[in-house]
N, CA, C and O atoms as a printed pandas DataFrame, in Angstrom:
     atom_number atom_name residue_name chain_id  residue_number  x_coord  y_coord  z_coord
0              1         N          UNK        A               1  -14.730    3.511  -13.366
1              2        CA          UNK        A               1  -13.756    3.246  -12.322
2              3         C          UNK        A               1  -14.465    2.922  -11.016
3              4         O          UNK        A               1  -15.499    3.557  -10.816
4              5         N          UNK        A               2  -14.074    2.010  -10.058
5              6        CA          UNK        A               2  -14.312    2.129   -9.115
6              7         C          UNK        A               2  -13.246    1.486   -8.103
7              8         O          UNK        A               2  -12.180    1.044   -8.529
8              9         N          UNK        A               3  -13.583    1.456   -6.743
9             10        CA          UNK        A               3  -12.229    0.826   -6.012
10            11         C          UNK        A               3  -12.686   -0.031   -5.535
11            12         O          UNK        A               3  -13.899   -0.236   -5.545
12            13         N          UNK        A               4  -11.596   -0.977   -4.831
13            14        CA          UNK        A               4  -11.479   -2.267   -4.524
14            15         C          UNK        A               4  -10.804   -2.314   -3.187
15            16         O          UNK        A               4   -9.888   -1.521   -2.966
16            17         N          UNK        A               5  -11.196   -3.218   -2.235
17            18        CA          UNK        A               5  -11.116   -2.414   -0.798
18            19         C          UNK        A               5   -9.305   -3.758   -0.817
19            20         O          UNK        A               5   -9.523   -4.909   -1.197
20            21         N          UNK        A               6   -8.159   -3.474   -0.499
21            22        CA          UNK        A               6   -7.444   -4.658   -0.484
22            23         C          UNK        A               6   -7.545   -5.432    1.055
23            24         O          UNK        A               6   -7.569   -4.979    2.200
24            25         N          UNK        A               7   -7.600   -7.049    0.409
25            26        CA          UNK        A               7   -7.657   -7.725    1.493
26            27         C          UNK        A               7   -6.609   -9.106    1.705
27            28         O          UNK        A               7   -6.724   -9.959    2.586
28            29         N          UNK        A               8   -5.756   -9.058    0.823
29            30        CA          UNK        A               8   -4.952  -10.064    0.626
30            31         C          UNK        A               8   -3.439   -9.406    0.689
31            32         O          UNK        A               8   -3.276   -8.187    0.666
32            33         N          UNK        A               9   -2.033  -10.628    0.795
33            34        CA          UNK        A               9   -1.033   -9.855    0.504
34            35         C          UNK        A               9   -0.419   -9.427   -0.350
35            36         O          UNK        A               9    0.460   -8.565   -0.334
36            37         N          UNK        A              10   -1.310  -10.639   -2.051
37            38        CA          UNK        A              10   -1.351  -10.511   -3.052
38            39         C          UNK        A              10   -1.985   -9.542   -3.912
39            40         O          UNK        A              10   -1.666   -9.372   -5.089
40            41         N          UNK        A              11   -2.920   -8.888   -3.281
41            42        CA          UNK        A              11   -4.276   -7.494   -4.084
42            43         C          UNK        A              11   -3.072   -6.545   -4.785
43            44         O          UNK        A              11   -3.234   -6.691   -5.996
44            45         N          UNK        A              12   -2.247   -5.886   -4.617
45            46        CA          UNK        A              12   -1.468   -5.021   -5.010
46            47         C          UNK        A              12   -0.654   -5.592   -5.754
47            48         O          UNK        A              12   -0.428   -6.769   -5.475
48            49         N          UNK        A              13    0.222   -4.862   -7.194
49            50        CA          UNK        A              13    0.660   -4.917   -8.066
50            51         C          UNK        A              13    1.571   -3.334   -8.472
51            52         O          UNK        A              13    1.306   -2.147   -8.286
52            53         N          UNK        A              14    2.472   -3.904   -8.962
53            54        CA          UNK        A              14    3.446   -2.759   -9.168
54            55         C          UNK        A              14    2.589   -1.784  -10.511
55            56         O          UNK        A              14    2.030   -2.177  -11.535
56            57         N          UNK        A              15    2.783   -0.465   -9.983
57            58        CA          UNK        A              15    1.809    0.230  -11.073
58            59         C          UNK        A              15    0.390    0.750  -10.992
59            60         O          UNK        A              15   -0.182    1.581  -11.697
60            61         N          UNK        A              16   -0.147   -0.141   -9.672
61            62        CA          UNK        A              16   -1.420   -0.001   -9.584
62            63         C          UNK        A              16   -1.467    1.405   -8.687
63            64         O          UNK        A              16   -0.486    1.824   -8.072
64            65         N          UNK        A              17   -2.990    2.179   -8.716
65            66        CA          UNK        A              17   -3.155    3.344   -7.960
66            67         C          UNK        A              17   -3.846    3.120   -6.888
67            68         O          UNK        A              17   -4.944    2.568   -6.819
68            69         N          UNK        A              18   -2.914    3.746   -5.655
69            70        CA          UNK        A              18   -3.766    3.342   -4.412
70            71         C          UNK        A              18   -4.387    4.522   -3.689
71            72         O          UNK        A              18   -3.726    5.532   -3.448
72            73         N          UNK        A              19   -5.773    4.376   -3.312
73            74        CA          UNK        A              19   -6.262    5.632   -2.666
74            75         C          UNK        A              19   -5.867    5.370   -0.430
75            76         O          UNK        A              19   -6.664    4.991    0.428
76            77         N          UNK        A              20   -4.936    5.626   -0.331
77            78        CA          UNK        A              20   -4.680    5.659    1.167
78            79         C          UNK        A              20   -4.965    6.462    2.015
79            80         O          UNK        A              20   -4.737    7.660    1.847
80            81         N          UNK        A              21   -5.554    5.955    3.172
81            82        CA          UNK        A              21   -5.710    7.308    4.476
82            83         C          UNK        A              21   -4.937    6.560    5.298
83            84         O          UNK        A              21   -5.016    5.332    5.317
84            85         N          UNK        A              22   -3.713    7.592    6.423
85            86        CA          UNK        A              22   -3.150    7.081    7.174
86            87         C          UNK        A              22   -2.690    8.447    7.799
87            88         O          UNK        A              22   -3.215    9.537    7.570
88            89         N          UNK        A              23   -1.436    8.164    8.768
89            90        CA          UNK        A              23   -1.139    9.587    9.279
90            91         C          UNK        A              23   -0.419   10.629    8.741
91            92         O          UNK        A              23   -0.339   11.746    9.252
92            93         N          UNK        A              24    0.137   10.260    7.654
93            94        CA          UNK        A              24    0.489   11.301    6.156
94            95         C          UNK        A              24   -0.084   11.765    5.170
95            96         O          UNK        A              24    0.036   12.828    4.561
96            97         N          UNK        A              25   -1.008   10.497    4.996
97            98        CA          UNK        A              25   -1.811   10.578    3.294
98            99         C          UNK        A              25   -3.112   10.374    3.711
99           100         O          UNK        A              25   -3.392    9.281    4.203
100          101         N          UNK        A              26   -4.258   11.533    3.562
101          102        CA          UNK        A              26   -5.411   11.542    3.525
102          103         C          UNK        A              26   -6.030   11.342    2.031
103          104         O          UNK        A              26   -6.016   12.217    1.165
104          105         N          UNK        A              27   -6.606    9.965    1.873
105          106        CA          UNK        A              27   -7.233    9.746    0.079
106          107         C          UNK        A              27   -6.656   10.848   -0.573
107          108         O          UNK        A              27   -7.170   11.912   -0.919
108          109         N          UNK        A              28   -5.460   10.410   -0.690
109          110        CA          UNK        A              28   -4.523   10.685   -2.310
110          111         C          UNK        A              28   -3.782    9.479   -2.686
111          112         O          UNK        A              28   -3.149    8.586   -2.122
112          113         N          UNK        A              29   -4.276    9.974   -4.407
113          114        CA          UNK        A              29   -4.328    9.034   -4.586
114          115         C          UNK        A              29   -2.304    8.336   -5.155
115          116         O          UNK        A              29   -1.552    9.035   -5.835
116          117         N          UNK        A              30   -2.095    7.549   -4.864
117          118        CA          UNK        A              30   -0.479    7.262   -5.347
118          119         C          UNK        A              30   -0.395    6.420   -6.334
119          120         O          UNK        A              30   -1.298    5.590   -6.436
120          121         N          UNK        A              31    0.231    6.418   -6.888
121          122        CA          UNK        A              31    1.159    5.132   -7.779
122          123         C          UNK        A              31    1.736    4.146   -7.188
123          124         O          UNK        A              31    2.371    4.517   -6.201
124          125         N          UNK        A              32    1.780    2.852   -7.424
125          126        CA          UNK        A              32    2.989    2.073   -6.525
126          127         C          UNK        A              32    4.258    1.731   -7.618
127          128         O          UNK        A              32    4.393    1.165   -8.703
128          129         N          UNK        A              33    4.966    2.334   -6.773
129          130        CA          UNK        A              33    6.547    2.471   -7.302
130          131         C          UNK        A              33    7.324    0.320   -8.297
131          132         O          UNK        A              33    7.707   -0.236   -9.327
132          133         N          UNK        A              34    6.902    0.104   -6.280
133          134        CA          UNK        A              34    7.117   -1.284   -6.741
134          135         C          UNK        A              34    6.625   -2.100   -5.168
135          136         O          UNK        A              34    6.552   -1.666   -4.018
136          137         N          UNK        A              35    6.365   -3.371   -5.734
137          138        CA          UNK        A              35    6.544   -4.592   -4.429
138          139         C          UNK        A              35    7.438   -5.287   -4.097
139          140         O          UNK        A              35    8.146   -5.857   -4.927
140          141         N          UNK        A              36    7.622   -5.405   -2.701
141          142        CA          UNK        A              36    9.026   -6.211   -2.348
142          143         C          UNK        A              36    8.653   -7.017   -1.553
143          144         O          UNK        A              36    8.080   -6.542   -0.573
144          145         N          UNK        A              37    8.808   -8.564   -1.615
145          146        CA          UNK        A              37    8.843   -9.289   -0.728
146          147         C          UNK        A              37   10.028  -10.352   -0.211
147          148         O          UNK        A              37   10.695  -11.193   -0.815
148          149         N          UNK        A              38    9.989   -9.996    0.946
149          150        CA          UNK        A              38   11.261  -10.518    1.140
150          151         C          UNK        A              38   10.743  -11.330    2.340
151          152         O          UNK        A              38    9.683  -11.038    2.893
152          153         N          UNK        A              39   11.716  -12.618    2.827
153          154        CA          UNK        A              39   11.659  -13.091    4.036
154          155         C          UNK        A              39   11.366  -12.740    5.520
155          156         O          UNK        A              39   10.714  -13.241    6.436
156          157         N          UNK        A              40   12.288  -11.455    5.298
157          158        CA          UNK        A              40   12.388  -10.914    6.464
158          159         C          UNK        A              40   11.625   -9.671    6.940
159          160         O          UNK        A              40   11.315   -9.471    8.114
160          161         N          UNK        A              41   11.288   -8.661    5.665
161          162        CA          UNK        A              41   10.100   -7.715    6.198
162          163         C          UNK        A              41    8.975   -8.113    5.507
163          164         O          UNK        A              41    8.079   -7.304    5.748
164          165         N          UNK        A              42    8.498   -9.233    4.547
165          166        CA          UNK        A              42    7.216   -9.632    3.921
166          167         C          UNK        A              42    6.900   -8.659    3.053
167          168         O          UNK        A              42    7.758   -8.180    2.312
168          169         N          UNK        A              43    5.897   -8.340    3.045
169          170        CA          UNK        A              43    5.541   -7.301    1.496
170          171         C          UNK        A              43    5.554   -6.084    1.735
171          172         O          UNK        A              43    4.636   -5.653    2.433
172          173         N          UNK        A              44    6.323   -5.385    1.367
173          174        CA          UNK        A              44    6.300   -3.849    1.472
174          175         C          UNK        A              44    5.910   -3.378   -0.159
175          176         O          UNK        A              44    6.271   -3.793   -1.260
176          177         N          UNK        A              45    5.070   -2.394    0.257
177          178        CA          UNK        A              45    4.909   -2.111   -0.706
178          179         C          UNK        A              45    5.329   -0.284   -0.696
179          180         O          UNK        A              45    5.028    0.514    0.192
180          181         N          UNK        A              46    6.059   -0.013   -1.910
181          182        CA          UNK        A              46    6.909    1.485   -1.868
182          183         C          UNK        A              46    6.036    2.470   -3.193
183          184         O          UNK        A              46    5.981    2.475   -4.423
184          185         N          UNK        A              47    5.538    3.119   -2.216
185          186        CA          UNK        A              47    5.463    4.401   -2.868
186          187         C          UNK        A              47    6.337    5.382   -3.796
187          188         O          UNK        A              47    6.065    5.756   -4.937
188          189         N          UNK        A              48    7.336    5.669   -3.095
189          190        CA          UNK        A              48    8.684    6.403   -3.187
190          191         C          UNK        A              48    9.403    6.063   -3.050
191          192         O          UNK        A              48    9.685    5.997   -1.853
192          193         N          UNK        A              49   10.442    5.503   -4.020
193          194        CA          UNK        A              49   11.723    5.007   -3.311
194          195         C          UNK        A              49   12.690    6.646   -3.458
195          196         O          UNK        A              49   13.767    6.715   -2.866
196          197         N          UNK        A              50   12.224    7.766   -4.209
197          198        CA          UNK        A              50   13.202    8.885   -3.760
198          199         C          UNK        A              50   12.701    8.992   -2.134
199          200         O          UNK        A              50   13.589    8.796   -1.305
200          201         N          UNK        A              51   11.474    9.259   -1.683
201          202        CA          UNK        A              51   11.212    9.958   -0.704
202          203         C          UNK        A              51   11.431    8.584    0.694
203          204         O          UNK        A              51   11.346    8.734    1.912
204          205         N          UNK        A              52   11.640    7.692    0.130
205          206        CA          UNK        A              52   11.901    6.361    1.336
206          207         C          UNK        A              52    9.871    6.753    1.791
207          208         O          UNK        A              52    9.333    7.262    2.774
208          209         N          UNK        A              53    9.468    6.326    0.805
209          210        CA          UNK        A              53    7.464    6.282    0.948
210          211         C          UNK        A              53    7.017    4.779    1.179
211          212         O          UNK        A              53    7.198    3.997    0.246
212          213         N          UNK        A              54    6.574    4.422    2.092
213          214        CA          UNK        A              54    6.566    2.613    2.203
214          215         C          UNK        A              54    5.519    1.835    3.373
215          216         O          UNK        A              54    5.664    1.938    4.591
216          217         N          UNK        A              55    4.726    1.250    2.863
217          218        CA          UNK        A              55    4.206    0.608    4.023
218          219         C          UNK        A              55    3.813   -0.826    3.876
219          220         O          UNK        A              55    3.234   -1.266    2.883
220          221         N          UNK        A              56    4.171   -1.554    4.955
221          222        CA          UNK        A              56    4.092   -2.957    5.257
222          223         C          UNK        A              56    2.882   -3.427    5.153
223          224         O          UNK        A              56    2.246   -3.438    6.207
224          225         N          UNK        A              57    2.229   -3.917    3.989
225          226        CA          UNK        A              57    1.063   -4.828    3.596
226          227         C          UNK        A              57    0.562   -5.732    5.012
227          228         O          UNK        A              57   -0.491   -5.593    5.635
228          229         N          UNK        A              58    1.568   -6.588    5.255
229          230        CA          UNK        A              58    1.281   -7.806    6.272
230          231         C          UNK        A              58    0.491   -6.902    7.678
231          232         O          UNK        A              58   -0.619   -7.184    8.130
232          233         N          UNK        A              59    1.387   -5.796    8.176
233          234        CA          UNK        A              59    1.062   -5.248    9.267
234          235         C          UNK        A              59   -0.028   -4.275    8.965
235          236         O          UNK        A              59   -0.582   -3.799    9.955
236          237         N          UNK        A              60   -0.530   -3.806    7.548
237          238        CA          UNK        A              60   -1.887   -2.839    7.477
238          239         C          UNK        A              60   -2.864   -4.202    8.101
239          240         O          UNK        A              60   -3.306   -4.271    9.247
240          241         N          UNK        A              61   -3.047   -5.211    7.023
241          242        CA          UNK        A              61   -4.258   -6.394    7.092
242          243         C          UNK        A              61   -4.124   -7.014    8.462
243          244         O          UNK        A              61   -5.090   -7.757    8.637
244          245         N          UNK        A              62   -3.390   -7.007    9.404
245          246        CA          UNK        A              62   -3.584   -6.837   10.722
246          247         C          UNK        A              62   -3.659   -6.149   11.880
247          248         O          UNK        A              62   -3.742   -6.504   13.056
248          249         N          UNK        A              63   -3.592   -4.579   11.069
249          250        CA          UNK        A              63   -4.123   -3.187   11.467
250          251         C          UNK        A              63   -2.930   -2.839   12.611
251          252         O          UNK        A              63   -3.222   -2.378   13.714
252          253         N          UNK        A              64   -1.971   -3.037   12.320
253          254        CA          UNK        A              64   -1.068   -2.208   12.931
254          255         C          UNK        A              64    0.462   -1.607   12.001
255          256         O          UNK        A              64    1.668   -1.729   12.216
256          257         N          UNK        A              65   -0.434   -0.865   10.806
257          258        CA          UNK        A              65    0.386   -0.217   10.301
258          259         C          UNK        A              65    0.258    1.213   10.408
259          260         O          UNK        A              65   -0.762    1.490   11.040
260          261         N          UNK        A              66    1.167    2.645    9.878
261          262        CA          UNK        A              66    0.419    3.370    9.875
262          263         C          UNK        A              66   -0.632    3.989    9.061
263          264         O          UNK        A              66   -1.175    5.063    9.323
264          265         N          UNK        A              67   -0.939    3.053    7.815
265          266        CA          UNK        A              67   -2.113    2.823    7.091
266          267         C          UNK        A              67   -2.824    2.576    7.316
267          268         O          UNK        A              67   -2.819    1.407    7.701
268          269         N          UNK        A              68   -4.218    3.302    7.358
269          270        CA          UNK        A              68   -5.760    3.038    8.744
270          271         C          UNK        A              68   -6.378    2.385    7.190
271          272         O          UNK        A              68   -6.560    1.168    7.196
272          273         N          UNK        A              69   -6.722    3.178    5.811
273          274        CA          UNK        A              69   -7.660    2.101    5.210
274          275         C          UNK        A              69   -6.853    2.281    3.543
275          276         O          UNK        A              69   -6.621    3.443    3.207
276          277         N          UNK        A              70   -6.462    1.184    2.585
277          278        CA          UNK        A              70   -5.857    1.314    1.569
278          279         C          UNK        A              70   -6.889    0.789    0.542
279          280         O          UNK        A              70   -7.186   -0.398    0.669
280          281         N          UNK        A              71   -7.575    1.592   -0.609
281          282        CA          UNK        A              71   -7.849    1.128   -1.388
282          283         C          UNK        A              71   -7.777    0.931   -3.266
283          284         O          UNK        A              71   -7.817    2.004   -3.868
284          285         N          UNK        A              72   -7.711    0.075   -3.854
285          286        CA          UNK        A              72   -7.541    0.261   -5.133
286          287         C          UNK        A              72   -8.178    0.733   -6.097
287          288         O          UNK        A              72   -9.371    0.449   -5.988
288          289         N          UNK        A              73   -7.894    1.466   -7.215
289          290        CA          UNK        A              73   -8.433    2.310   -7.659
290          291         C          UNK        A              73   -8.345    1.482   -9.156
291          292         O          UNK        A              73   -7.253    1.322   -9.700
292          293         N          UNK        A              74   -9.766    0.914   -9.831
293          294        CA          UNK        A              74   -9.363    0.163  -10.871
294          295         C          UNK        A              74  -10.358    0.870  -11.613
295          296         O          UNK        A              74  -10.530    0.622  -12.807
């Protein structure tokens, strides 16, 4: 195994495990629930859809999400 640092809006895939540090999640590691892209908020990608768990792809890779570093775990 090793990880894969994401750098695109495409890197993520429904299913895949992401190791995240941000202001909730210190490297743990998650599941992704699913991807959504839509017009209007671009790619979100959801952790949780019980817990409403979610962060905006477009706004991490231009570093103003609250996701400081996301990486894949392959």
């Amino acid at each position: 195994m090793h990880l894969e640092k994401v750098t695109s809006l495409d890197s993520i895939k429904t299913g895949d495990t992401l190791i995240i540090t941000g202001d909730t999640l210190k490297n743990k590691p998650v599941k992704v629930y699913a991807v959504k892209v839509s017009p209007a908020d671009g790619t979100e990608i959801i952790i949780s859809k019980q817990k409403n768990s979610f962060f905006n792809l477009g706004m991490y890779l231009e570093g103003k999400s609250w996701v400081k570093d996301v990486m894949i775990l392959k």
